[in-house]
C-alpha positions in Angstrom: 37.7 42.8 -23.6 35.4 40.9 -20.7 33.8 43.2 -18.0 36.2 44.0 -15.2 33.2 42.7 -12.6 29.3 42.3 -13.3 27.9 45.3 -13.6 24.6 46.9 -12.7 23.6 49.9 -14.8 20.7 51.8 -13.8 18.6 53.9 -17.0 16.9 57.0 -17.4 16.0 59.2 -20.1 13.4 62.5 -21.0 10.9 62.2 -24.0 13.6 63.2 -26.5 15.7 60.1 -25.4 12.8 57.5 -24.4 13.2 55.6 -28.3 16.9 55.2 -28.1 16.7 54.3 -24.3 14.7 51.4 -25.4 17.2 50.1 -27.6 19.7 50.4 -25.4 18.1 48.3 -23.4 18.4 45.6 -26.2 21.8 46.2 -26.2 22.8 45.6 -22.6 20.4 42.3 -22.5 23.0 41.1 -26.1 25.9 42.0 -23.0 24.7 39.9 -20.7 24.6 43.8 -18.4 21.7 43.5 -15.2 20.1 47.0 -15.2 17.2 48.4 -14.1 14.8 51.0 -16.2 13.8 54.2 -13.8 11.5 55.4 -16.4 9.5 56.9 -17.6 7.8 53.6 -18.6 6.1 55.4 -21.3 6.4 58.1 -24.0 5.6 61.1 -22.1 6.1 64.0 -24.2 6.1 67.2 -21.3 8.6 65.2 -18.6 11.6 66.9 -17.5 15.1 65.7 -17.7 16.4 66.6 -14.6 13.7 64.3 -12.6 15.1 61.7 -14.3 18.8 61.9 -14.1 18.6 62.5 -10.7 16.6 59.2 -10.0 19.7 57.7 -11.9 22.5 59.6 -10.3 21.0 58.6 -6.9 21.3 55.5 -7.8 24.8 55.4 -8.8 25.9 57.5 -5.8 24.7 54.7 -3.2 26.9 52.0 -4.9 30.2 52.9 -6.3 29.7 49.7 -8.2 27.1 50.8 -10.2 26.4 52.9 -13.2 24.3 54.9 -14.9 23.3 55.7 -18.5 21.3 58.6 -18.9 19.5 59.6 -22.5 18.0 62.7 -23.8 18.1 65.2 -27.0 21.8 66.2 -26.7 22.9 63.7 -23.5 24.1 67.6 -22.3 20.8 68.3 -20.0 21.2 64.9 -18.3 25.0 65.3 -17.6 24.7 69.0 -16.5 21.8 67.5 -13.7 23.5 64.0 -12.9 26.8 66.2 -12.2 24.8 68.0 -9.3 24.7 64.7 -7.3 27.9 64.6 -5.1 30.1 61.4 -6.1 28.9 61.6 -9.3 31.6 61.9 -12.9 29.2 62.2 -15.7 30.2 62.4 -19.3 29.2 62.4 -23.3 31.9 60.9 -24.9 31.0 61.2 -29.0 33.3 58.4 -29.7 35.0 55.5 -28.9 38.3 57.0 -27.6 36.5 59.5 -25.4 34.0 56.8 -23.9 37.5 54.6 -23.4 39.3 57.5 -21.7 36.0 58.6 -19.8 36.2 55.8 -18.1 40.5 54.8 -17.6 41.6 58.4 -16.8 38.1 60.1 -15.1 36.5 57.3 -13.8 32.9 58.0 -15.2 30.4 56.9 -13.2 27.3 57.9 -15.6 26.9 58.4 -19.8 25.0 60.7 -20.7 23.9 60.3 -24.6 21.9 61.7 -27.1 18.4 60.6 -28.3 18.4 62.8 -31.3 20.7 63.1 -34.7 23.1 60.2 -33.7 23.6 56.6 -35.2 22.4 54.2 -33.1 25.7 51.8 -34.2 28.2 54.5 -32.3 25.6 54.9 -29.1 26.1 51.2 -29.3 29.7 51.2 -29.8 30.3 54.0 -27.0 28.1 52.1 -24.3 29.9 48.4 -24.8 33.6 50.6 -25.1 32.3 52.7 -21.7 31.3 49.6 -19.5 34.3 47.5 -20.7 37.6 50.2 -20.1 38.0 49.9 -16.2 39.6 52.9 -14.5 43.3 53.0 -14.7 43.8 53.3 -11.0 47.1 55.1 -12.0 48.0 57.6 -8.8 47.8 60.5 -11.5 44.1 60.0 -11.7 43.6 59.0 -8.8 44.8 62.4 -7.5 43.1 64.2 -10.0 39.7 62.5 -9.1 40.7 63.0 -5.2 40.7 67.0 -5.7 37.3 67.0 -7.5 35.8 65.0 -4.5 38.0 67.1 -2.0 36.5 70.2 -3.8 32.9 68.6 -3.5 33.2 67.5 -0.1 34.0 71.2 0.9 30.3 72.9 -0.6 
């Protein structure tokens, strides 16, 4: 399954995600994926998630092309923040059929994943299944994703 268009994923992760970030950035250079680091550069054991996964929801929100993968202890913190940004649909699929339908049926814009108690060989295997399932563009969901935005567009 090729990529539906190039893509441009944009990362960001806490402390408890920092390791596994830098792997995944191993991965998306073996896909041939452009993407951009937005820190921290460094191990930095007191930084906060939510600085960082709005950085990366930002991001995404300019560009409907672009995505975002966001890493820290659970991947909950980082979606619960990254959700805040209008435009933004993040998830944390656990597996391969909820990265697939993440992205066909909801669109998902941003991943968020965990650094901590998780096999490195399903992160990997959610993140290629994530950016290669393009979004159904099937009026249900389309409608579906319509009333979320309506709903947004309205606070």
């Amino acid at each position: 399954m090729p990529f539906e268009k190039e893509l441009k994923v944009f990362l960001g992760s806490d402390h408890a995600g920092f390791e596994t970030k830098e792997k995944i950035k191993n991965h998306l250079q073996k896909l041939k994926v452009n993407y951009e680091d937005l820190g921290p550069s460094k191990y930095a054991p007191g930084d906060d998630y939510p600085d960082y996964a709005f950085k990366v929801a930002q991001k995404v929100s300019q560009n409907k092309d672009y995505r975002g993968i966001l890493i820290c202890g659970t991947g909950l913190g980082m979606q619960i923040a990254a959700n805040k940004v209008k435009g933004i649909r993040a998830a944390s699929p656990y597996d391969a059929y909820s990265a697939k339908m993440s992205r066909a049926h909801n669109n998902t814009n941003i991943l968020g994943l965990r650094g901590r108690s998780f096999p490195f060989s399903k992160i990997k295997q959610i993140i290629t299944i994530w950016l290669k399932t393009p979004f159904s563009e099937e009026e249900r969901h389309k409608h579906r994703i319509a009333k979320i935005s309506n709903y947004e567009n309205k606070k």
